[in-house]
Each structure stands twice: as C-alpha cells, then as structure tokens.
N, C-alpha and C positions, 0 to 999 in steps of 0.2 A: 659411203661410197655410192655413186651414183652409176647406173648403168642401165645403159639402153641396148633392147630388143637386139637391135644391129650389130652391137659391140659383143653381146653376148651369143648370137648365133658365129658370129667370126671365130672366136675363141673354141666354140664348139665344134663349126664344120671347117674354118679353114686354116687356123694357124696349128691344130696338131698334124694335118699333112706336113707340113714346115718345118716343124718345131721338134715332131718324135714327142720323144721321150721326154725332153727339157722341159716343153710346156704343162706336164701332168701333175707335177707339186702345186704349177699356179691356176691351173683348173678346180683343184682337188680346196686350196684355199678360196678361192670362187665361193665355190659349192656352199659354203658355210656361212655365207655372209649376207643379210638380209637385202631382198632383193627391192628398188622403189622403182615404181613408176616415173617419169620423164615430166615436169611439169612445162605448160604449154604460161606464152604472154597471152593469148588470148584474156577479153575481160570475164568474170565471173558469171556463170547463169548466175538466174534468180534463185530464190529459196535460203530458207533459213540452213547454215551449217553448224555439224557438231561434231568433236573428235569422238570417234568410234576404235577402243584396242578388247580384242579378245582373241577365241582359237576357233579355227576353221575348224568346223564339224564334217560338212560334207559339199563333193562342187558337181555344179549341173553347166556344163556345158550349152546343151542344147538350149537353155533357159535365160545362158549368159546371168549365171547366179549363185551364191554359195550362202550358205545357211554358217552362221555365225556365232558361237557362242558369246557374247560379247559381256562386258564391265556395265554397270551404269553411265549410261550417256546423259551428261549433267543439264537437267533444265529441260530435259524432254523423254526418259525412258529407265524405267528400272533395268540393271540385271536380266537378260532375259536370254533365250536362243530363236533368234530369226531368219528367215530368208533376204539376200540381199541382193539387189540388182547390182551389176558394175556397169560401168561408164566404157571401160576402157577391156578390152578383150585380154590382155596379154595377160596379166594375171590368174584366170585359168586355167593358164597352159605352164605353169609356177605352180602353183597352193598344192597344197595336199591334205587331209585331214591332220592335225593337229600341230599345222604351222600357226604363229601367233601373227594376228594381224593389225597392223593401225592404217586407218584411214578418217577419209573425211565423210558425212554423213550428211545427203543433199535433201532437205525435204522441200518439196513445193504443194500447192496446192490440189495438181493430181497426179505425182510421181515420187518417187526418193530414187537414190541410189550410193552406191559407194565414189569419190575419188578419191586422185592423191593416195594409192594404197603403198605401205609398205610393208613388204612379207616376211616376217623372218623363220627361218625352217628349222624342223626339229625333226630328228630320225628317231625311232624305235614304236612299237605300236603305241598304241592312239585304243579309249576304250571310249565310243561316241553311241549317242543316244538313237534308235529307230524307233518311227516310230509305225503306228497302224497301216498294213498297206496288204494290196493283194491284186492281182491281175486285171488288167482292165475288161470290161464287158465287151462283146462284141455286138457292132452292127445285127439285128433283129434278134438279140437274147432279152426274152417276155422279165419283165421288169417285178420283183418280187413285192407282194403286197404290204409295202412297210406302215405301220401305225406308229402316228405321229399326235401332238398334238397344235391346236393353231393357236393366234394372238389372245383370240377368245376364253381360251382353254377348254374350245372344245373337240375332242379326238375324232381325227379321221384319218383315212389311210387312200391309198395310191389308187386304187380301184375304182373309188368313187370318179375319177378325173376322165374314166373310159368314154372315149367317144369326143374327147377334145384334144390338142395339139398341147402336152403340158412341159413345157419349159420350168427348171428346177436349179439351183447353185446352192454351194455351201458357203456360209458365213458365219461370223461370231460379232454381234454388235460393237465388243471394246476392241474390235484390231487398228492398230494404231497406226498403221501405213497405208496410205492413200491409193497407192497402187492393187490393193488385195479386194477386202471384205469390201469398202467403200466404191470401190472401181466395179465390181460385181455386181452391188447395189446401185449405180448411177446406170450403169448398161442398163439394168431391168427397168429401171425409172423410164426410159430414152424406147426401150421397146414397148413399154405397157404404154406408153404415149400415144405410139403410133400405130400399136392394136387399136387403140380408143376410134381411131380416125375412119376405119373400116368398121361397121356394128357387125357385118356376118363372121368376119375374120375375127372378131373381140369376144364374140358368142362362141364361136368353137377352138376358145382357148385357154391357157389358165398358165398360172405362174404360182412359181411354190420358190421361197428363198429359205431352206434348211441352217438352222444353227447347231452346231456341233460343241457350244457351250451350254449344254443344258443347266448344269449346274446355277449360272447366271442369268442367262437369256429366258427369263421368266413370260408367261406370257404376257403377262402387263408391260415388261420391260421391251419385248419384239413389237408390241401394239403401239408404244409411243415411238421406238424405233421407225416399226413401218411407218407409218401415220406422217412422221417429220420429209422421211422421202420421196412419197406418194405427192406430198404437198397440200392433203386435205386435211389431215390434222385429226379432231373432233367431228367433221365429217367424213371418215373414211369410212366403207364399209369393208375392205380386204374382200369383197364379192369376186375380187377375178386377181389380184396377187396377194399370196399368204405369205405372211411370217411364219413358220412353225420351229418346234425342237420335241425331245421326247422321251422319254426312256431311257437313259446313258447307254444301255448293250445293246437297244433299237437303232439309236442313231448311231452307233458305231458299227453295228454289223451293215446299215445300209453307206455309209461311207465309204467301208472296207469293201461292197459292190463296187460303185463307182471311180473305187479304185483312188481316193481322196486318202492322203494320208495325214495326220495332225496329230499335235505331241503337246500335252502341257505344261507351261515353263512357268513355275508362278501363279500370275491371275492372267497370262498370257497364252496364246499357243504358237508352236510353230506349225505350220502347212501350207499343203499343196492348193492349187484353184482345181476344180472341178465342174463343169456342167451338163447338161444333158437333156437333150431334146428328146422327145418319149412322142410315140406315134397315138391315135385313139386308141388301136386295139392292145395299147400297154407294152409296146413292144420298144428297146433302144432304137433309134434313127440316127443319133449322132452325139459325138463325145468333143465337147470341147474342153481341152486342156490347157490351161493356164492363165492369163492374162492378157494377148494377144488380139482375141477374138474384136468382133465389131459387132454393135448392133444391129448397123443394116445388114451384115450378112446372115442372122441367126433369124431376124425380119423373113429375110429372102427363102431361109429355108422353110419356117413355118407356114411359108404363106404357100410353097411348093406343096409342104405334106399336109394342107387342109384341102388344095384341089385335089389330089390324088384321092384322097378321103371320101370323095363325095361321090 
C-alpha cells in the first residue's frame, strides 16, 4: 500500500475531527503497515544502484541521516552498520530505532545516499549499539598533548605544531563511502593546494589527518594512502600534511575530546566526521562537524587566525 505525506497527515489531522471514533480502528491499522516513499517520473541520477534491507539503529535529523544496520549489499559491501544520507526528508520524521528498512543505495563518485525507502515498523524495545562519544570541546579549550605516531613511524605529539595554524580530521583509509573519510581527504588535498600558493601562509601552518583505525592503518599503509592523495607519490615528503594513527586508548581518548564518535563493525566502522581548527598557542578556534563544511571557508578562517597571530 502506497501512501503519501499528504494522505497520511489527512488521516492524522483532519478526518478524526470528522470521523470521531469511526476512524480509530483505520488509523490503528495504518499504524502497522510499512510505510514507502512516493516515487517521482523523473529520470534516474547518475551512480551505480544497490538494494540496501536492514534495521535502523539510530536517526540524525539535523544531519538528514540514519545509521543502518544493514544485510550484505550484493557486488559492493559486506554486512556492516553505517551511516546513511536520505534523499528525501520524510522518512525521518517515520523510522525509529529498530524499524526494518529497504531501500535503494545511490553511490556516485563523490556522494551516496538512500532512496526509494520503505519503512516497516516494529514496537517494543530495540537493544542498539553506542558507541565512543563525549561532549564537544569548547571554543579556546587548550588542546591536550596527544602522542601520535606519523606515516614514517616516527612519534610525535600536538605540542610540537605550537606556533602554527594546525588544521586536523579523522579518518580510516578503508571507508568505503565517498561522502565521509574520502570527502575529508579531498577537502584537505584542495586546502593544502592553496596553502602551497601563499609560502608565508604554508610556513605557519600544518595539517595532521588522524586515523582511528590503528589496528590497519599501519604507517606504511597512511604513507602510500597519503602519498596517492597529495599526488606526489614517491616524492612526497608529509613536511606540511601528516597521515598519522597511534596507540588504540591514545587515539581514542583524543577522539572522545573532539567529541568524534566511531564503533567497529567487522573490518569497517561506523562514525561521525569531526574537525578542528587549533590556534598556535594550542588552543580549539573552531569545530567543524560533519560533512557540510567547504574548503574555502576553513581557507578563510586560517588565513584570519594567522593574521591575528602575528
């Protein structure tokens, strides 16, 4: 059964003025019945499709996103729990944690998302995975000296970066959606560019990209990583953006600062985006959350808190 937004708010706000009591048996059977999105004649974006069915773990509104427990998605993805973008809002404002979901799974070259979702609902508690998380930092909280180590595998910590503008994000080399780790990684590519273009501005600054896969992201394995996205390869020297990872309870306790949460599913994870602009004298400047951000806006700020600096 098919039903739209419109049919179903009727139902809700204006046919029980009408109806009383008569209409509460056909509400009540509603209620039970898996709820689909509207599909449009429009033609098809681009990108490769795959049927995606599993259980809603947890929904971000704000984020217009819900984290997925989902089946093997055949010809592209193990079993796993992810984050997922939707296309289409109304479903949000439906799911709950441990409604079963099927949809479509759009991946393109720098996005995915969900459409074509169909909800079906399930009542009684729901036991869903959390995972690492903790309060967000605040604008000028002095930034703790975390030890890390780099592509090199050779150890260094936050301290050493005093006296430059150090731009930072978390990633994990094998995340397999274009929108997250990869998106994270091409912003930095597109800013460390245009550091390059100013030498005073590229001298008083630095970039660190954190892996929260220690277990995998070896440092051999972040040096051929960085190295491919830099674009020098065999000539890169990481002299101004690091690949690092470190310690599993280092890199987790500096995560759980920035307030970055990530869960392992497999040889996968699920998490949040996190970044964070850090002043010379070590102190937070700014917290960028999510996926949204721009590079020339992160540009604009750096170049703000390198005059102030001076």
């Amino acid at each position: 059964m098919k039903l739209s937004r419109t049919i179903l708010a009727y139902l809700h706000d204006v046919a029980p003025a009408r109806a009383g009591r008569r209409l509460a048996p056909l509400l009540l059977l509603l209620s039970s019945l898996a709820f689909v999105g509207c599909k449009t004649t429009q033609p098809a974006q681009p990108g490769k499709r795959y049927e995606l069915k599993g259980t809603v773990v947890s929904v971000d509104k704000a984020q217009k996103s819900a984290t997925i427990a989902h089946e093997e998605i055949k010809d592209f993805m193990d079993a796993m729990t992810m984050d997922y973008t939707l296309k289409e809002t109304w479903p949000l404002d439906v799911m709950k944690p441990g409604d079963q979901i099927q949809a479509t799974l759009v991946v393109t070259d720098g996005s995915a998302w969900l459409e074509d979702v169909v909800i079906s609902q399930k009542t009684g508690p729901q036991n869903t995975p959390q995972g690492d998380s903790s309060s967000l930092p605040k604008v000028g909280d002095a930034i703790p000296d975390f030890r890390l180590v780099n592509q090199d595998g050779k150890p260094i910590q936050l301290s050493q970066y005093r006296g430059r503008a150090l731009l930072l994000t978390f990633i994990y080399t094998r995340c397999p959606l274009p929108q997250y780790c990869t998106l994270m990684t091409n912003n930095f590519a597109v800013i460390d560019g245009e550091l390059r273009k100013d030498p005073k501005l590229f001298k008083q600054s630095h970039l660190l990209s954190v892996s929260f896969d220690s277990e995998y992201d070896s440092p051999k394995v972040l040096r051929s990583y960085g190295a491919a996205h830099t674009g020098e390869y065999d000539k890169e020297t990481f002299a101004h953006w690091e690949f690092v990872t470190g310690d599993e309870k280092e890199v987790k306790r500096m995560a759980q600062f920035f307030g970055l949460t990530y869960l392992p599913d497999k040889d996968q994870f699920v998490h949040s985006l996190q970044t964070a602009l850090i002043a010379p004298d070590g102190k937070l400047v700014k917290l960028y959350t999510g996926n949204e951000w721009k590079p020339s806006d992160v540009l604009g700020d750096m170049k703000v808190l390198v005059e102030r600096a001076k």
